[in-house]
C-alpha positions as CSV (number, residue, x, y, z in Angstrom):
1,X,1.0,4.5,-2.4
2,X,-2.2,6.0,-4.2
3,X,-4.0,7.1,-0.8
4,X,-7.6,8.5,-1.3
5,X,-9.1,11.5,-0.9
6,X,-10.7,10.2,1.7
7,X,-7.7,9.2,3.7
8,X,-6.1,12.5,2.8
9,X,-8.5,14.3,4.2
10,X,-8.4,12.7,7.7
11,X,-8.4,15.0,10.4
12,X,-5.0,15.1,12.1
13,X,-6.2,16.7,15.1
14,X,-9.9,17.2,17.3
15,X,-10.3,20.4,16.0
16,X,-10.4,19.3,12.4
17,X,-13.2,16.3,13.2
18,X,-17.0,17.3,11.7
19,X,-20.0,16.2,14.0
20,X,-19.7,14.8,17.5
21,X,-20.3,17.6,18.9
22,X,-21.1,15.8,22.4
23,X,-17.7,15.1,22.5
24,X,-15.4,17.6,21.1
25,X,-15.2,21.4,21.8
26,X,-15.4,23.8,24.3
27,X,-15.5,21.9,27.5
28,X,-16.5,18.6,26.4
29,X,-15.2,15.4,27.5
30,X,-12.7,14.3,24.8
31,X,-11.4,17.9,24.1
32,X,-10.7,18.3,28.1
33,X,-8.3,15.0,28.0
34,X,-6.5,16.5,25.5
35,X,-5.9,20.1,27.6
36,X,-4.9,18.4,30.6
37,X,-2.9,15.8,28.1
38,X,-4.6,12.8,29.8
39,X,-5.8,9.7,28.5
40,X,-7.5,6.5,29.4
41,X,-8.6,3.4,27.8
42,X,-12.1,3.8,25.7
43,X,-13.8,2.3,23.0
44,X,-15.2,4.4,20.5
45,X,-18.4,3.0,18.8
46,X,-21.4,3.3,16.0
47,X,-22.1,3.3,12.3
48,X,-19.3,3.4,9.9
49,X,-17.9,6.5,8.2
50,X,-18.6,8.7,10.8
51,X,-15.4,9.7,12.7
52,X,-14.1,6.9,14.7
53,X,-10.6,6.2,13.7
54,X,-10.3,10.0,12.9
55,X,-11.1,10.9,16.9
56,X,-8.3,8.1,17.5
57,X,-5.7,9.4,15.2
58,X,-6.4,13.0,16.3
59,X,-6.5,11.9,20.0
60,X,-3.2,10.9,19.7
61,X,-1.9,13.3,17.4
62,X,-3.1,16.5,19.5
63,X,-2.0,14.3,22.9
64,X,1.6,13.7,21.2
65,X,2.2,10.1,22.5
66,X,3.3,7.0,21.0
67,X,1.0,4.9,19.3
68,X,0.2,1.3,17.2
69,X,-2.8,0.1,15.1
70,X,-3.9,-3.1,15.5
71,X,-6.9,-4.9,13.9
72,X,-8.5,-7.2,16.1
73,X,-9.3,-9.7,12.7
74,X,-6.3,-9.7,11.0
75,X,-3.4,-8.7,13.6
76,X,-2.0,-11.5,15.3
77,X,-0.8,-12.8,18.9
78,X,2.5,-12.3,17.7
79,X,1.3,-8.3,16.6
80,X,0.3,-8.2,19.9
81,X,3.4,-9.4,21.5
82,X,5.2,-7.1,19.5
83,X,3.7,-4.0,20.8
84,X,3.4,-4.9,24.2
85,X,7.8,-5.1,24.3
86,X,7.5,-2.3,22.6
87,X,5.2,-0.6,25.3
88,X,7.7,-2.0,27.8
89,X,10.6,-0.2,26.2
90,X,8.8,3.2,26.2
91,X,7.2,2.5,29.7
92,X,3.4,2.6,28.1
93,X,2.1,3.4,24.8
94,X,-1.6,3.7,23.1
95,X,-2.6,0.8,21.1
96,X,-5.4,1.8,18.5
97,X,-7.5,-1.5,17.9
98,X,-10.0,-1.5,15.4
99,X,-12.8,-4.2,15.5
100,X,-12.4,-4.4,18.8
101,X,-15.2,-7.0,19.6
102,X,-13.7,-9.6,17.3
103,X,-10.8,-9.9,19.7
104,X,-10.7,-13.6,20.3
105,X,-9.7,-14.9,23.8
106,X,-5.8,-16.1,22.9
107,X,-5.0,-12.2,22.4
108,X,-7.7,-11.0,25.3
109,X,-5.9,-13.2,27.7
110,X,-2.5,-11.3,26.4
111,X,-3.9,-7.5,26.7
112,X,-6.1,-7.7,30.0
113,X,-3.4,-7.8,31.9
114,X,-1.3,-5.0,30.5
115,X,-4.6,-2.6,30.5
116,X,-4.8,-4.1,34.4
117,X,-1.3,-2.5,35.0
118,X,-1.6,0.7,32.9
119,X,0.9,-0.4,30.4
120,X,-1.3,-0.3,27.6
121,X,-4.1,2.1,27.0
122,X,-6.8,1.0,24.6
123,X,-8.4,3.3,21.8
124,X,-11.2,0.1,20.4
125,X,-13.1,1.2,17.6
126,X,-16.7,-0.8,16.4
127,X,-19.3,-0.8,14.5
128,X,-21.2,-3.2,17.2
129,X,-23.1,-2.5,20.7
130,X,-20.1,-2.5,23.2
131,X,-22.7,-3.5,25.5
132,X,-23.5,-7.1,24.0
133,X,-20.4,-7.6,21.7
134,X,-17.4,-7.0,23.8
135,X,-16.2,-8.9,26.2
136,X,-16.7,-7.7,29.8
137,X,-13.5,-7.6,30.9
138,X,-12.2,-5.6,28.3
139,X,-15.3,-3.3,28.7
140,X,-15.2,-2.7,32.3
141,X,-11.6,-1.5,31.6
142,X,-13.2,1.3,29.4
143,X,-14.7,4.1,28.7
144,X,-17.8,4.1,26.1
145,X,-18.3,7.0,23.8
146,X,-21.3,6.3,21.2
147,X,-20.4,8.4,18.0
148,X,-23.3,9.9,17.0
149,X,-24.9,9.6,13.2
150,X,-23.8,12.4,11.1
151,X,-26.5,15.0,9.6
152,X,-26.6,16.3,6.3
153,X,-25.5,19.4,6.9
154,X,-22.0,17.7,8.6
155,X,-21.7,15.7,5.2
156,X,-21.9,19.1,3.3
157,X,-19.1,20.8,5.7
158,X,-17.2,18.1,4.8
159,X,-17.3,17.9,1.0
160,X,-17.1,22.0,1.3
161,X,-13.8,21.4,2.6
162,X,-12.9,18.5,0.4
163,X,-13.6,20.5,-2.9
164,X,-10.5,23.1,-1.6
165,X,-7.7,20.1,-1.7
166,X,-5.6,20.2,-4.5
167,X,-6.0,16.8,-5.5
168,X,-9.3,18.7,-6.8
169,X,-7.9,21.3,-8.6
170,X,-10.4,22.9,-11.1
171,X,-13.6,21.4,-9.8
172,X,-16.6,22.2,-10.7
173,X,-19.4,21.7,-8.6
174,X,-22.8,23.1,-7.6
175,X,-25.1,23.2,-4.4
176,X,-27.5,20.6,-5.8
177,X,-24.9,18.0,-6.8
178,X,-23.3,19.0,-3.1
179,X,-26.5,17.9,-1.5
180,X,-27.0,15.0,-3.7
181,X,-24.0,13.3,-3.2
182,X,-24.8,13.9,0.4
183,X,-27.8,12.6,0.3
184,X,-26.7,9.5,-1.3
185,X,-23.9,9.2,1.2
186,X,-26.1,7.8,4.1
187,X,-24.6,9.8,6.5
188,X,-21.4,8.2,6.0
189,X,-18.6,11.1,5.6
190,X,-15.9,8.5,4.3
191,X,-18.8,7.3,1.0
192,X,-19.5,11.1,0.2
193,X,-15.2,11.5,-0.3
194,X,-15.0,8.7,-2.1
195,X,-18.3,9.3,-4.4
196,X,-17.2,13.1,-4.8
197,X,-13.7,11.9,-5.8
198,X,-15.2,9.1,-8.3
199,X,-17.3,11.4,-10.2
200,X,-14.2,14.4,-10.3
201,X,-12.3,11.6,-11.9
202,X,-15.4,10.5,-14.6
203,X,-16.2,13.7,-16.0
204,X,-13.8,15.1,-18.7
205,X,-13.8,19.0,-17.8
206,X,-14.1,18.2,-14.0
207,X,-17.5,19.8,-13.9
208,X,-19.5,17.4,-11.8
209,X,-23.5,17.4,-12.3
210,X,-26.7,15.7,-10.5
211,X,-26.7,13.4,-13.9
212,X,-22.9,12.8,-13.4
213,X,-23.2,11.5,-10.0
214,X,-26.3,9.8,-10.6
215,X,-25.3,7.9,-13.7
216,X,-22.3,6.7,-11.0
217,X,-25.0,5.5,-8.1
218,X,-28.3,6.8,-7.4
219,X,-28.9,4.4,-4.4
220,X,-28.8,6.1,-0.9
221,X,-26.4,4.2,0.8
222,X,-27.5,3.2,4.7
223,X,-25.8,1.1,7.5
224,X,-26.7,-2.3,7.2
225,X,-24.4,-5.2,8.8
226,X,-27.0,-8.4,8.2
227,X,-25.0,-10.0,11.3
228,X,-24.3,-7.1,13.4
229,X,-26.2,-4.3,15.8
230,X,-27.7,-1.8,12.7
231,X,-29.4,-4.9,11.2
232,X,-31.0,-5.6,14.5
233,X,-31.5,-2.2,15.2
234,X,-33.9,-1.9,12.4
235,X,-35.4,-5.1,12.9
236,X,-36.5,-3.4,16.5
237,X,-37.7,-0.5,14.9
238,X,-39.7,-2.2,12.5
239,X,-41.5,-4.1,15.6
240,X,-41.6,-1.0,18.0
241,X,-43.3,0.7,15.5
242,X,-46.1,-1.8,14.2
243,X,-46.1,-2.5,18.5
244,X,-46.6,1.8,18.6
245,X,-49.4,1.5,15.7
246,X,-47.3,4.1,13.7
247,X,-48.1,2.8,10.4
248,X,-45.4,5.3,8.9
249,X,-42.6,4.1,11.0
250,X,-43.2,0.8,10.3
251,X,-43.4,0.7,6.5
252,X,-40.0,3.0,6.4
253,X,-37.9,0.1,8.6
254,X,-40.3,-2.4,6.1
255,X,-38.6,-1.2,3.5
256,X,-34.8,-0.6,4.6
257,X,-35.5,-4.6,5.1
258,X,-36.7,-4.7,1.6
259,X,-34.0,-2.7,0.0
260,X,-31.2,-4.4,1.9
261,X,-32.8,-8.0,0.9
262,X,-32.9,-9.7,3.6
263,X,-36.4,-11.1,3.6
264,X,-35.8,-14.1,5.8
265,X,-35.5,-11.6,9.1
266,X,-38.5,-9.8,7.7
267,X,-40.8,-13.0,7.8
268,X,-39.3,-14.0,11.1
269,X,-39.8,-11.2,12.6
270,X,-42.7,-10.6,11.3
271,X,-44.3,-14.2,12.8
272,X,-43.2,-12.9,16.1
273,X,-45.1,-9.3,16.3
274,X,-48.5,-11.0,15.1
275,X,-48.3,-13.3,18.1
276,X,-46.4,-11.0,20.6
277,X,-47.7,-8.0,20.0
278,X,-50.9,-8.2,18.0
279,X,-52.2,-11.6,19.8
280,X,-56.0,-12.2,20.5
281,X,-57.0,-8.5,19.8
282,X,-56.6,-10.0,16.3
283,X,-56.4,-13.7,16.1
284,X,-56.2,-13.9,12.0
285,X,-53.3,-12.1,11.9
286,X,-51.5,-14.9,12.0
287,X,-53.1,-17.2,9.1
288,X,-53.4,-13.2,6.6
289,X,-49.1,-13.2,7.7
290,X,-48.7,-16.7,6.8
291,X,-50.5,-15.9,3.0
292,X,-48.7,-12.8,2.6
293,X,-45.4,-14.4,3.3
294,X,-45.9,-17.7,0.9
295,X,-47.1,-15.1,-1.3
296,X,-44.0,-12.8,-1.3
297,X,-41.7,-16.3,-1.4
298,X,-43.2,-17.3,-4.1
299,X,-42.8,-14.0,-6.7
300,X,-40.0,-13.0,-4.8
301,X,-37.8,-9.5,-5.2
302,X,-39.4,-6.9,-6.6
303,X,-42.8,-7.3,-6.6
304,X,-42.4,-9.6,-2.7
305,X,-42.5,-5.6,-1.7
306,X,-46.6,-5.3,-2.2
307,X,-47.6,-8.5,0.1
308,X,-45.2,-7.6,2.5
309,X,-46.2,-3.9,2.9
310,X,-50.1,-4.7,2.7
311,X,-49.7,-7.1,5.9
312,X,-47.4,-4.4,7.4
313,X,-49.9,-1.9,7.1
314,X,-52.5,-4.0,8.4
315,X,-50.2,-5.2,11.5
316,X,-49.9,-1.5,12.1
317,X,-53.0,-0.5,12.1
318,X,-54.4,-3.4,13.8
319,X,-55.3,-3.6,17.5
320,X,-53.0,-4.5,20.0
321,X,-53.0,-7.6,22.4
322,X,-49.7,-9.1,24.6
323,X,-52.0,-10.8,26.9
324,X,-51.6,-14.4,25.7
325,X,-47.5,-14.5,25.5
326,X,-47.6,-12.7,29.3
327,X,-50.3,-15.4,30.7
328,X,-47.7,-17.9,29.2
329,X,-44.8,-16.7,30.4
330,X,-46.5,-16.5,33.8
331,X,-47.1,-20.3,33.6
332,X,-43.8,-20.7,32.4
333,X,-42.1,-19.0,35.0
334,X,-43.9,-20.7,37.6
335,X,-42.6,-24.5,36.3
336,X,-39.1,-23.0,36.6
337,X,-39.7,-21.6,40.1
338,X,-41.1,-25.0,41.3
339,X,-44.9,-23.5,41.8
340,X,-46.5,-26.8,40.7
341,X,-48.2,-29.6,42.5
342,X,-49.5,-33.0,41.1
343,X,-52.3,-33.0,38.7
344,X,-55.7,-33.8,40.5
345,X,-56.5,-37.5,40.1
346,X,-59.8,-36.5,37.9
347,X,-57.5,-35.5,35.1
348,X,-55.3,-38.1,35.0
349,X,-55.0,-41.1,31.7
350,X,-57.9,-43.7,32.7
351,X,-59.6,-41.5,34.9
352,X,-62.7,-43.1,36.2
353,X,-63.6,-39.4,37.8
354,X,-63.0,-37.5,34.4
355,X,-66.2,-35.8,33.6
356,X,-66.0,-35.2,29.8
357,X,-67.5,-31.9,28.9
358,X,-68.5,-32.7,25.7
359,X,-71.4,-34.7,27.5
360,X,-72.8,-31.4,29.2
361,X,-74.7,-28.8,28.4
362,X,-73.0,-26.0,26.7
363,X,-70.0,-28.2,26.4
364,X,-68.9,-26.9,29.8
365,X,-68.8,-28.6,33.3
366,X,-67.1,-27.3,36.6
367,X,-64.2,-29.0,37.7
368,X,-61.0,-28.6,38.6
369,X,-57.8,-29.1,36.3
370,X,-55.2,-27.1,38.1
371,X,-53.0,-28.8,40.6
372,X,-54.4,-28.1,44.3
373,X,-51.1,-26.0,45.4
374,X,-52.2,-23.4,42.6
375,X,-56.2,-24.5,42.1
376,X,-57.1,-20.6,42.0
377,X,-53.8,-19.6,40.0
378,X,-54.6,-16.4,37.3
379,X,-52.9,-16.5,34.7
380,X,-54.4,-14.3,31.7
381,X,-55.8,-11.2,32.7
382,X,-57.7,-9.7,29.4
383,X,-58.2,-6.7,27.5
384,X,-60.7,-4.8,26.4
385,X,-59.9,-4.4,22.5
386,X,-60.6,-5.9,19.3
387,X,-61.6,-9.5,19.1
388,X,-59.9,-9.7,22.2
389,X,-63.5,-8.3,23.5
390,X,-65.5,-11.2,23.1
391,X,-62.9,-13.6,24.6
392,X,-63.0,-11.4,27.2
393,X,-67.3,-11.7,28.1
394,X,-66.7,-15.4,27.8
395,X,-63.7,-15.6,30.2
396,X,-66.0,-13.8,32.6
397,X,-68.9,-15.6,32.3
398,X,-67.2,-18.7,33.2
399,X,-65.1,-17.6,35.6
400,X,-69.0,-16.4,37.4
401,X,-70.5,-19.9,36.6
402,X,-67.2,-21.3,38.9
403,X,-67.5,-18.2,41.6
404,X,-71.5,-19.0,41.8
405,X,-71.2,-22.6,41.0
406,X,-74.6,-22.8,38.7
407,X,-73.8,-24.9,36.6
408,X,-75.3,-28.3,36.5
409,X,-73.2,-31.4,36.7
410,X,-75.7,-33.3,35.2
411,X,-75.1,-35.1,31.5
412,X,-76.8,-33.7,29.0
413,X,-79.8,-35.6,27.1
């Protein structure tokens, strides 16, 4: 079998993994199981490519036990089966499951109870929040240890040590084209082997240069699962940081949106910040989104990038206002809790009693149009910012023409 460099280079034991520092070395958690040769059931999780499958093999490697793989996708019931006889036989064994949270129910039903009586430990590895993707049962079995990016500097310790295998003999390589190959690698150690072993292999005197690697990509690579936790997690930085007015921030998660295509979450997500977050501070947010998003659907990729990062900069930048959504939800939450009462008879079709304030002066009458259980319910409590301001002086005025009750119920002439 042609293995890769990558896989080649796997660590074969804790000491050997780069990064995760939190978990491995002196007396840290993962590095402790191993010197008191313990282990329990966990589930190892975050971005791809940087040391999850690696921690398991090493795990059981330094821990010298008996082990299977298993992926959760393409490993059957019968798989499963398999290695819980096989457990039986051995009295226990470590079952290394990758894509843990795409375990269907058929083979959940199977493991639960040999995790329940010890037989099985579980190593799960995923890409996905454990918290949301994983099935409780399985979870509450577990431990949780969130991998943590890798930095530039762990990339570079890696491909340092990856130039020394022999598979490389007579490399040729310099400190820029080290850090570019990093940089391109988007913190994923597994990409860098693979982009340092592609260009070794495209160069015809094994002297690899910036151009070299370049002319093979020149995109950063970065973490982006369109149905999984990085996509979201980038959609929630796009609208914590146009919620946080950091105009930066929020055209940096614009454009890993942008970059990785997917322009249907932008515009979605989008329509929700200029209600949710943006709101009566700045009412024609929502009209200026609408434009710039029939604009950017209509030119499309590339030039979709100038509409949408104008209205991002201007969502940004613009003042703030929640107070709508929270009156709202105030409402709502009183329908579901039962806080209602029957409409006053004035207010009702065909109401004889209805005075129409169209017919007043100032287009306003007193009168009451919430229920009596509720008739001095607040709901929206404004702010003091934007165009929010001058809602605000009229929302006060009328609520002292009801206090004082000076208005005239007279019609208007």
């Amino acid at each position: 079998m042609n293995k890769s460099l990558a896989n080649k280079l796997a660590p074969t034991s804790l000491s050997e993994i780069i990064g995760q520092e939190h978990l491995i070395g002196k007396d840290k958690i993962l590095t402790n199981l191993v010197c008191h040769k313990k282990i329990f059931s966990m589930i190892l999780y975050g971005k791809p490519g940087i040391g999850k499958t690696s921690i398991a093999n090493a795990l059981v490697n330094d821990l010298n036990m008996r082990y299977r793989f298993l992926n959760a996708t393409i490993n059957t019931k019968k798989d499963l089966d398999i290695v819980i006889e096989e457990a039986k036989m051995y009295d226990g064994l470590i079952l290394i499951m990758d894509e843990i949270h795409r375990l269907n129910k058929d083979k959940q039903d199977i493991l639960l109870p040999q995790l329940e009586n010890g037989l099985i430990t579980l190593i799960g590895m995923t890409t996905s929040n454990p918290y949301h993707a994983i099935n409780p049962a399985i979870r509450s079995r577990c431990q949780l240890f969130e991998l943590k990016e890798l930095e530039i500097n762990d990339i570079i310790t890696g491909l340092k040590r990856a130039i020394k295998h022999p598979d490389l003999k007579g490399i040729q390589i310099d400190e820029k084209s080290l850090n570019l190959i990093a940089k391109l690698s988007g913190n994923d150690l597994r990409y860098a082997y693979n982009l340092l072993e592609i260009s070794y292999y495209a160069t015809e005197n094994k002297n690899i240069t910036e151009e070299k690697i370049k002319s093979i990509n020149n995109k950063p690579v970065f973490f982006s699962d369109k149905n999984g936790d990085g996509h979201y997690d980038v959609l929630s930085g796009l609208q914590k940081s146009i919620r946080g007015s950091d105009i930066n921030a929020s055209l940096h998660y614009l454009a890993r949106l942008v970059v990785e295509g997917d322009l249907e979450s932008i515009y979605r997500r989008l329509s929700v910040i200029a209600y949710e977050d943006i709101g009566l501070a700045n009412p024609a947010i929502g009209p200026r989104l609408d434009a710039a998003i029939n604009a950017a659907q209509r030119i499309g990729l590339p030039e979709a990038r100038i509409p949408l990062g104008t209205i991002v900069a201007e969502m940004a930048l613009s003042p703030k206002s929640n107070t709508a959504h929270i009156a709202f939800d105030a409402a709502i939450k009183d329908i579901e809790e039962g806080n209602t009462g029957n409409l006053p008879n004035h207010i009702k079709t065909n109401s004889q009693e209805y005075k129409y304030p169209h017919d007043y002066k100032g287009a306003y009458v007193i009168q009451q149009y919430l229920p009596d259980k509720i008739k001095n319910k607040k709901y929206y409590f404004p702010k003091d910012i934007g165009y929010e301001k001058n809602l605000k002086e009229i929302y006060e005025k009328l609520e002292m023409i009801n206090k004082n009750q000076k208005i005239p119920s007279e019609k208007s002439n």
